[in-house]
C-alpha positions as a Markdown table, in Angstrom:
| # | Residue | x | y | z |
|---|---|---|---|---|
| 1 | Unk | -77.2 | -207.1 | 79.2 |
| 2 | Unk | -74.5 | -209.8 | 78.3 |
| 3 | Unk | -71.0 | -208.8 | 77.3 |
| 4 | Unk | -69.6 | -210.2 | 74.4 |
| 5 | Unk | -66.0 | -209.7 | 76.2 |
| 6 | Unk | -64.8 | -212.1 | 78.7 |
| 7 | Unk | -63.1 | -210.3 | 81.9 |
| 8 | Unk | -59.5 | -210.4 | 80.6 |
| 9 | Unk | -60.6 | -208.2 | 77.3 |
| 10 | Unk | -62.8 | -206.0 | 79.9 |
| 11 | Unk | -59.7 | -205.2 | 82.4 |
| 12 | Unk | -57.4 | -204.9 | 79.2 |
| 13 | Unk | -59.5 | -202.1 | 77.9 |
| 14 | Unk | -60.0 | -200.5 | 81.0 |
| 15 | Unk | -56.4 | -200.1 | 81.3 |
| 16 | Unk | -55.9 | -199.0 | 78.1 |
| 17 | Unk | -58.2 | -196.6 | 79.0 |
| 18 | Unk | -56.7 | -195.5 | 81.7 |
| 19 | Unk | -53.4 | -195.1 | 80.2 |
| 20 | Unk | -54.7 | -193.0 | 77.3 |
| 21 | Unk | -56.2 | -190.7 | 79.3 |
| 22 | Unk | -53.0 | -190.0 | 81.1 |
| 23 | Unk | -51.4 | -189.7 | 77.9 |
| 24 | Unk | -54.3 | -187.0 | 76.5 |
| 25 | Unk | -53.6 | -185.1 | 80.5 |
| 26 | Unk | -50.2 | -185.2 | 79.6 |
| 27 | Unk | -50.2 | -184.3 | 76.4 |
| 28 | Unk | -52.5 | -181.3 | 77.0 |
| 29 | Unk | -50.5 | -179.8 | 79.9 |
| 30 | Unk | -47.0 | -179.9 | 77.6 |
| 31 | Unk | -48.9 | -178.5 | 74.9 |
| 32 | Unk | -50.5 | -175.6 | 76.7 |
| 33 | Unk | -48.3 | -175.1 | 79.8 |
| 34 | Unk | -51.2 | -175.3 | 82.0 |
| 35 | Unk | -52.3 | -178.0 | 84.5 |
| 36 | Unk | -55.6 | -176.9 | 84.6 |
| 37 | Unk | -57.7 | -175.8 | 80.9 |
| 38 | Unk | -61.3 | -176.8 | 81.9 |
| 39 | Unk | -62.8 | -176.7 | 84.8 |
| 40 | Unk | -63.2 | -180.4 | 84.9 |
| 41 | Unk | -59.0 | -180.5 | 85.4 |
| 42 | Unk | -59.8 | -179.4 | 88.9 |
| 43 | Unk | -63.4 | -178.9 | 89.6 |
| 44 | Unk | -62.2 | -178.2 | 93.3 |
| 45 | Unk | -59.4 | -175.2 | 92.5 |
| 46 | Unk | -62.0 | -173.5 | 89.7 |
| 47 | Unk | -63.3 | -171.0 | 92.4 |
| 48 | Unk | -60.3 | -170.2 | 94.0 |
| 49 | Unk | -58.4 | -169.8 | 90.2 |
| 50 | Unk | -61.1 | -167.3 | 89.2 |
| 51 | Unk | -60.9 | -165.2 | 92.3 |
| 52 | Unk | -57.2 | -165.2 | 91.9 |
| 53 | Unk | -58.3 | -163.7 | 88.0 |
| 54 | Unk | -60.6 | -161.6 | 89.1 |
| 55 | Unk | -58.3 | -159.8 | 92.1 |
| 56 | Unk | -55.3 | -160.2 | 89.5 |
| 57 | Unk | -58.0 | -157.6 | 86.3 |
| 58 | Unk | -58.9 | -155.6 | 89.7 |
| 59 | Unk | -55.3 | -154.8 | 90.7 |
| 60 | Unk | -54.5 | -154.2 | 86.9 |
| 61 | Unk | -57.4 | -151.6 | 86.5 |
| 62 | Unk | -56.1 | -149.7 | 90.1 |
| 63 | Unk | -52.7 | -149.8 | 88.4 |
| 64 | Unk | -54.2 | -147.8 | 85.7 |
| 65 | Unk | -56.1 | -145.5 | 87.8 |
| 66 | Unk | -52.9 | -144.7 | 89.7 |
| 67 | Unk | -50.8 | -143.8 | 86.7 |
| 68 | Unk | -53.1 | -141.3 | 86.1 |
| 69 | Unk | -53.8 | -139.7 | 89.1 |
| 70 | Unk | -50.1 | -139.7 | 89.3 |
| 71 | Unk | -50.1 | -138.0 | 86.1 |
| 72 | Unk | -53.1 | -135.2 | 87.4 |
| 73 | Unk | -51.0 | -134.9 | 90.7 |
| 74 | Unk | -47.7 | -134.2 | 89.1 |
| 75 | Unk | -49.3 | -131.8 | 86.3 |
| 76 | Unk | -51.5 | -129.9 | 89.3 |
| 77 | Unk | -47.9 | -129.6 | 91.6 |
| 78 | Unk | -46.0 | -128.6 | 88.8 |
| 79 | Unk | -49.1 | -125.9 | 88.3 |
| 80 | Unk | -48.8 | -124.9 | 91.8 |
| 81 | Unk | -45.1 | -124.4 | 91.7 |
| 82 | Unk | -45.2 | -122.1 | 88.7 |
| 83 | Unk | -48.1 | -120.4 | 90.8 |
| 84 | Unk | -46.0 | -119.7 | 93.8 |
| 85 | Unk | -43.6 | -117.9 | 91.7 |
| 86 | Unk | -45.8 | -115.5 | 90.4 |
| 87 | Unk | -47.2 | -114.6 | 93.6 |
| 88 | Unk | -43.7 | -114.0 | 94.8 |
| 89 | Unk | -42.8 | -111.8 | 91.8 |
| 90 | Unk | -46.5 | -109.7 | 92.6 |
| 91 | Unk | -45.1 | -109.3 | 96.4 |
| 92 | Unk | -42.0 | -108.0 | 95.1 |
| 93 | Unk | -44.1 | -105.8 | 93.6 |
| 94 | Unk | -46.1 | -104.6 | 95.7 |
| 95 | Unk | -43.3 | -103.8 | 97.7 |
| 96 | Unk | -41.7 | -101.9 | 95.1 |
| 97 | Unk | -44.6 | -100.0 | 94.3 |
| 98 | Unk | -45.8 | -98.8 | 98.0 |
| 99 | Unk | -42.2 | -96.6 | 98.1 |
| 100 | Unk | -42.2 | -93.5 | 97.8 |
| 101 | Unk | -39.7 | -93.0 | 95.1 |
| 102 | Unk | -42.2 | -94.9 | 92.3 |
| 103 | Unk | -44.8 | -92.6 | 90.6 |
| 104 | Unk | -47.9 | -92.9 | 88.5 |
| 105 | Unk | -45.8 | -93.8 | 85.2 |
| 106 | Unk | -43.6 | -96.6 | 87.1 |
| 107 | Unk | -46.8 | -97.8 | 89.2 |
| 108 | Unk | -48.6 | -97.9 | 85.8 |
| 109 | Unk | -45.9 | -100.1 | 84.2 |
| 110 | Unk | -46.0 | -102.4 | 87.3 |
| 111 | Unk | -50.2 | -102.3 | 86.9 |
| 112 | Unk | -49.1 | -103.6 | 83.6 |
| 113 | Unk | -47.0 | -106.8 | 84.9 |
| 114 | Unk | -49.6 | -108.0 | 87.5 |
| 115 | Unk | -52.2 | -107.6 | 84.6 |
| 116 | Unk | -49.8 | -110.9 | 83.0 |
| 117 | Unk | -49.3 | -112.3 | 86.2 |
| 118 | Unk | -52.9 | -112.6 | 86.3 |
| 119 | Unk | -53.5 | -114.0 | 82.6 |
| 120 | Unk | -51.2 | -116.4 | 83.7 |
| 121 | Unk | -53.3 | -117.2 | 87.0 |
| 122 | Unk | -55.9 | -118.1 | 85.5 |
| 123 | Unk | -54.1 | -120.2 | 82.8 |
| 124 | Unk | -52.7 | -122.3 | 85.2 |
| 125 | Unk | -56.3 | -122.6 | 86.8 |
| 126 | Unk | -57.2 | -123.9 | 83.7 |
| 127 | Unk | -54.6 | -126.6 | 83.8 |
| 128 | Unk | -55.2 | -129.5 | 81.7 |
| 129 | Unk | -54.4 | -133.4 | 81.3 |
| 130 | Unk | -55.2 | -135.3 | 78.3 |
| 131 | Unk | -58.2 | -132.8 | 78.0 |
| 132 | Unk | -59.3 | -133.1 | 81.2 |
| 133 | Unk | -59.4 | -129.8 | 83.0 |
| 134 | Unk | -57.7 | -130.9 | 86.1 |
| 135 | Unk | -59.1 | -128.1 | 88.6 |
| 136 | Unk | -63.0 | -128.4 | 87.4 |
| 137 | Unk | -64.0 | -130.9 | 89.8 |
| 138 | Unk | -66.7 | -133.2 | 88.3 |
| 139 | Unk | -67.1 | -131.1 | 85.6 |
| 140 | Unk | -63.6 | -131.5 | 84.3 |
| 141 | Unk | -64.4 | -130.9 | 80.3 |
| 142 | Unk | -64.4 | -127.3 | 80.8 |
| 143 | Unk | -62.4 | -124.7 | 82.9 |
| 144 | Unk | -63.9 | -123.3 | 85.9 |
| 145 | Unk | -62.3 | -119.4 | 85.5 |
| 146 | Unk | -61.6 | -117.2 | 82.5 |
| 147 | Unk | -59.7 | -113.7 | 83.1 |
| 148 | Unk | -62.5 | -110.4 | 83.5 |
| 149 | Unk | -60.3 | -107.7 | 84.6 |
| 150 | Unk | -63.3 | -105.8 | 85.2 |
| 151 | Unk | -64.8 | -108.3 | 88.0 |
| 152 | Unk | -64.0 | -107.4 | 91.8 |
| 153 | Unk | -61.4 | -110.3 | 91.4 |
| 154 | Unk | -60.3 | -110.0 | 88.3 |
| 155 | Unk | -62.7 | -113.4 | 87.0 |
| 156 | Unk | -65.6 | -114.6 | 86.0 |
| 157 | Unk | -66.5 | -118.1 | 87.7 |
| 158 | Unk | -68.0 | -120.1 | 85.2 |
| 159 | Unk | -68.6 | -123.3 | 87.7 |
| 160 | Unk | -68.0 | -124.3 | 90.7 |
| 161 | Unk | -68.1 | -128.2 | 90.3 |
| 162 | Unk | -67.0 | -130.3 | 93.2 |
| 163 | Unk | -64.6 | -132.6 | 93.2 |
| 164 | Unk | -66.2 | -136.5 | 94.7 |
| 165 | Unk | -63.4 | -138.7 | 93.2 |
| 166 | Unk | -61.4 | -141.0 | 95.5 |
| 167 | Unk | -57.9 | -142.6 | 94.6 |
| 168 | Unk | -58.9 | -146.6 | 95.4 |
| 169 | Unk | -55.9 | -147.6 | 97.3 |
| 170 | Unk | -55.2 | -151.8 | 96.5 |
| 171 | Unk | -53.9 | -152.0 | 99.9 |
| 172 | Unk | -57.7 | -150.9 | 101.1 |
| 173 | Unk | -59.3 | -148.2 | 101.4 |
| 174 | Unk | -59.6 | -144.7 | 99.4 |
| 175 | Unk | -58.6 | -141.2 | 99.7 |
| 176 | Unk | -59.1 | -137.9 | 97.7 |
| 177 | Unk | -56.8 | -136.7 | 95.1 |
| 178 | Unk | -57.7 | -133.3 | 94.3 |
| 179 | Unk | -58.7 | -130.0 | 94.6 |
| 180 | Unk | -60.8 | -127.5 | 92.9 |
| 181 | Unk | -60.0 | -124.0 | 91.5 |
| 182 | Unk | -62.0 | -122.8 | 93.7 |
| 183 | Unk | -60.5 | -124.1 | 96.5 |
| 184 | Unk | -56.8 | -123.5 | 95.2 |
| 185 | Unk | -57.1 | -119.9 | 93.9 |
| 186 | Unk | -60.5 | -118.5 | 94.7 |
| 187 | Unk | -61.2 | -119.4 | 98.2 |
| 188 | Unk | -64.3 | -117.7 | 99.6 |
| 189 | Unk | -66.1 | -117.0 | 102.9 |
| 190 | Unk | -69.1 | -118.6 | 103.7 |
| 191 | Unk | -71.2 | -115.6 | 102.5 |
| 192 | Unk | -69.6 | -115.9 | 99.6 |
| 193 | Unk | -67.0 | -113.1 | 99.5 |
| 194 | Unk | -63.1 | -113.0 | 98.4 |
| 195 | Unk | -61.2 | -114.6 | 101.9 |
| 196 | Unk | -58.1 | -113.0 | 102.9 |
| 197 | Unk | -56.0 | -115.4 | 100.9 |
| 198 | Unk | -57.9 | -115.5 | 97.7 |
| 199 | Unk | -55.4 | -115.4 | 94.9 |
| 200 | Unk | -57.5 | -113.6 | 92.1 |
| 201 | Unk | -58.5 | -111.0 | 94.8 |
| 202 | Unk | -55.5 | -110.4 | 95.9 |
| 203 | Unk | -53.8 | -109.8 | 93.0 |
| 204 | Unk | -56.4 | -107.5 | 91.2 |
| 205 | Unk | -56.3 | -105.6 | 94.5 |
| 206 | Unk | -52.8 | -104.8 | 94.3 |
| 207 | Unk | -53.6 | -103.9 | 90.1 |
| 208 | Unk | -56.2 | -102.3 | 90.7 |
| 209 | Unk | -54.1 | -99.8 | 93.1 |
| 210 | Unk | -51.3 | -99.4 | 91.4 |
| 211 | Unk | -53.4 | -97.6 | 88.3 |
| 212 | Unk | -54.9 | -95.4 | 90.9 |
| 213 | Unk | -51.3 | -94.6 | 92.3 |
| 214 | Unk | -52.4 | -95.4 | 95.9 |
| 215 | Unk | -49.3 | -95.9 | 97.7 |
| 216 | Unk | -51.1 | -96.9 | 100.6 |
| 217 | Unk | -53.5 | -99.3 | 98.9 |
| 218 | Unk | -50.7 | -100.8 | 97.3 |
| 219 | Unk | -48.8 | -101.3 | 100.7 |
| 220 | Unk | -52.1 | -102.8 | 102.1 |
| 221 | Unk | -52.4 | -105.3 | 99.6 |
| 222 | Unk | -49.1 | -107.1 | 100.5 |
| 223 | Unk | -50.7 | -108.8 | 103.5 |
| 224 | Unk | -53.3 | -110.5 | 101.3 |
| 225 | Unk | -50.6 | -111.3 | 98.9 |
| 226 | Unk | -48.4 | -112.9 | 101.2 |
| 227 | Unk | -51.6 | -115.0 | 102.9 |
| 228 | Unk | -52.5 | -116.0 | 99.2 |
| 229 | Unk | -49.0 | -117.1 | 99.0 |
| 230 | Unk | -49.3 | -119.3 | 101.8 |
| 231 | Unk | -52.2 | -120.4 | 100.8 |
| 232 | Unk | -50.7 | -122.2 | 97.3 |
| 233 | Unk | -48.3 | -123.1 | 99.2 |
| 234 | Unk | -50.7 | -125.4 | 101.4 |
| 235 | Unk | -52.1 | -126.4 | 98.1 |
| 236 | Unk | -48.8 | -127.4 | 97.1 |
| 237 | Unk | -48.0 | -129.5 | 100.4 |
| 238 | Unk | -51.6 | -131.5 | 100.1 |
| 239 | Unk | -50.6 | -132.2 | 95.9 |
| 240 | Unk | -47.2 | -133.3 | 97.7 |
| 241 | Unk | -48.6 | -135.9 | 99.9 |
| 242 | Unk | -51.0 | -137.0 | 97.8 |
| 243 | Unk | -48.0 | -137.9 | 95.3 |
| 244 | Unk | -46.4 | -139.7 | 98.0 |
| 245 | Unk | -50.1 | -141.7 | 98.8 |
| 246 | Unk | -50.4 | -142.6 | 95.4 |
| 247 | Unk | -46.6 | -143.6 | 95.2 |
| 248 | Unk | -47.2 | -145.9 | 98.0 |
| 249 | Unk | -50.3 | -147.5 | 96.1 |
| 250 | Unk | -48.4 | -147.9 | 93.3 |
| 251 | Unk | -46.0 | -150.3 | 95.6 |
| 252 | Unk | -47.8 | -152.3 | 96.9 |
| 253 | Unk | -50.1 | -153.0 | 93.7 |
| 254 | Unk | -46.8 | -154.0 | 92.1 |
| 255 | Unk | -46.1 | -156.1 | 94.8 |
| 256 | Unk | -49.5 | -157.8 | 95.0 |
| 257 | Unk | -49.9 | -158.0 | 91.2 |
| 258 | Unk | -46.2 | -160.7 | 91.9 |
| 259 | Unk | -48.1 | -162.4 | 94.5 |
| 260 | Unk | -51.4 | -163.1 | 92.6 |
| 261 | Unk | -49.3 | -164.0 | 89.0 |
| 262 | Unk | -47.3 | -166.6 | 91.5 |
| 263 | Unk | -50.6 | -167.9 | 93.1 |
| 264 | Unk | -52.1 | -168.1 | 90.1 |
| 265 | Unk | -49.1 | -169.8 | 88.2 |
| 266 | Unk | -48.7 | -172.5 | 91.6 |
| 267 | Unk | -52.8 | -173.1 | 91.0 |
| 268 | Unk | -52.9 | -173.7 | 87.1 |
| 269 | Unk | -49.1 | -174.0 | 85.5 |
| 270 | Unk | -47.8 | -177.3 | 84.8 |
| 271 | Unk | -45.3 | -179.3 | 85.8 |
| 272 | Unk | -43.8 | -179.3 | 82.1 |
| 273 | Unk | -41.3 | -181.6 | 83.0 |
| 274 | Unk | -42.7 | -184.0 | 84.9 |
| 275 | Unk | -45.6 | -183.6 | 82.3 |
| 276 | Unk | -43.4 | -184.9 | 79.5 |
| 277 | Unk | -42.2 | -187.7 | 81.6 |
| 278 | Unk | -45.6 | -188.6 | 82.2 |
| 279 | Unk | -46.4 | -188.6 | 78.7 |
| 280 | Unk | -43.2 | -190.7 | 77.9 |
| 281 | Unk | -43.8 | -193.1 | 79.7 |
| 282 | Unk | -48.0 | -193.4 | 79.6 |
| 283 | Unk | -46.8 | -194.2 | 75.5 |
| 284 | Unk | -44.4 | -197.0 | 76.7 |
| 285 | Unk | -47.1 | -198.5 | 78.6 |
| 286 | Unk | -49.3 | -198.6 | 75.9 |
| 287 | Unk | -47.3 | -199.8 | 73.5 |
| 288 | Unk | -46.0 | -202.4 | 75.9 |
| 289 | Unk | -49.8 | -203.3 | 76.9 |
| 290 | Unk | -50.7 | -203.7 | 73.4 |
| 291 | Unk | -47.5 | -206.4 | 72.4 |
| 292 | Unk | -48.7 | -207.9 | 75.9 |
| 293 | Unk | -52.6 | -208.5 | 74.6 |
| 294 | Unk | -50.6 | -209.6 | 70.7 |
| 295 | Unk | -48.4 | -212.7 | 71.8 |
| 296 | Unk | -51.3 | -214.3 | 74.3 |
| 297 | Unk | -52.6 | -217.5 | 73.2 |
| 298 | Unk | -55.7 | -217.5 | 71.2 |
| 299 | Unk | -57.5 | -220.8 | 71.6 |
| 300 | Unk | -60.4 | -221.5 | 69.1 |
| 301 | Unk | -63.1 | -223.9 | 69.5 |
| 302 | Unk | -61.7 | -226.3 | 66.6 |
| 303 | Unk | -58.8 | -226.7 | 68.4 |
| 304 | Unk | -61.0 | -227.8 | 71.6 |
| 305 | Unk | -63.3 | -230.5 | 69.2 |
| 306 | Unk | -59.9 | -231.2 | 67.0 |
């Protein structure tokens, strides 16, 4: 193919080319901040760009998930505290109730008191986070215990749901979060009876004897009261630490959420500046190029044969 252009015009227009298209680069990166829009900025930085996205909406969705485990692990301490409190009101008591100077009428009226400690067991086993039942286990859209004062404990289970979630640490690895009202308030043998420091046992133990005016099975039950005691308190110390896990997690995803905005902003943020420079003078040299090309001589071939 022959070129009507002679090699001067060619290497004028390549030039001009190549000028423009530094002004259009230059112009795009003031106009949207970014050095790189399309993958054909930097063919060679695309992969590294869109793992630094990708980590960067990874760390934002644990950041979530931590906010509200937070949230579960405050409610369930809170929960626990409250449930600690009531256990030390039923020792007192039980303590009151095995001396000899209370009878069937005072005993009766203290039968009355642990009857509302326990409503307010089980209300707290049935404690709940943006609907979420937060001692259910898997099966968190209902509770797992509703109040039968006629049971042996003083319940009805009405599941006994696991709990499988982990808390996804950023900083690697996982750990578990939570525990189960089972766990927390009804722990059993492994044939399936009350344990020593079931809550709901030992508290409709120590009802259930002060109606019958036993003095001595009221006196018997503060052992089982006391070890249910410790026992929420254990559960309290595990919600403890886990708050302090989470805590932690919540850190260093802070911290790592700065380091993948600045990697991110060192692989694709402009030079604004040095952009507008570029852009500045990329219009001089055009302009410049094209009074160049206007005042050379044009020769014609009348002027030759003239």
């Amino acid at each position: 193919m022959i070129s009507n252009l002679d090699p001067e015009a060619a290497l004028f227009l390549a030039d001009v080319n190549r000028i423009q298209q530094r002004i259009s680069d230059a112009s795009s990166q003031v106009s949207s901040g970014k050095k790189i829009n399309v993958a054909s900025d930097a063919p060679d930085q695309i992969d590294s760009l869109l793992q630094l996205r990708a980590d960067e909406a990874s760390n934002t969705q644990s950041q979530s998930n931590l906010t509200l485990a937070q949230t579960d692990a405050n409610s369930a301490d809170t929960a626990l505290g409250a449930s600690i409190l009531l256990m030390d009101r039923a020792v007192t008591l039980a303590t009151q109730g095995a001396t000899a100077t209370s009878d069937a009428t005072s005993r009766a009226d203290m039968a009355q008191e642990v009857e509302s400690l326990q409503e307010q067991m089980v209300a707290y086993s049935q404690t709940q986070v943006t609907g979420r039942y937060i001692f259910s286990g898997d099966l968190d859209g209902n509770p797992s215990y509703a109040l039968d004062l006629n049971a042996p404990t003083g319940v009805d289970q009405l599941s006994n749901a696991a709990t499988t979630s982990q808390i996804q640490n950023p900083a690697g690895g996982s750990f578990p979060a939570s525990k189960t009202a089972q766990e927390i308030f009804d722990d059993q043998n492994p044939d399936g009876t009350p344990a020593a420091d079931n809550v709901f046992a030992a508290l409709n133990t120590l009802r259930t004897a002060l109606l019958n005016n036993d003095s001595d099975a009221i006196g018997g039950s503060l052992t089982n009261l006391q070890q249910a005691s410790d026992h929420l308190n254990s559960m309290e110390a595990f919600y403890g630490t886990v708050e302090d896990r989470i805590q932690d997690a919540t850190n260093f995803s802070g911290s790592y959420d700065t380091q993948l905005q600045t990697e991110i902003s060192q692989t694709q943020d402009a030079d604004v500046t040095a952009a507008a420079t570029e852009l500045t003078q990329g219009n001089t040299q055009l302009q410049a190029a094209y009074q160049a090309r206007a005042q050379m001589p044009h020769t014609s071939l009348f002027q030759f044969l003239g």
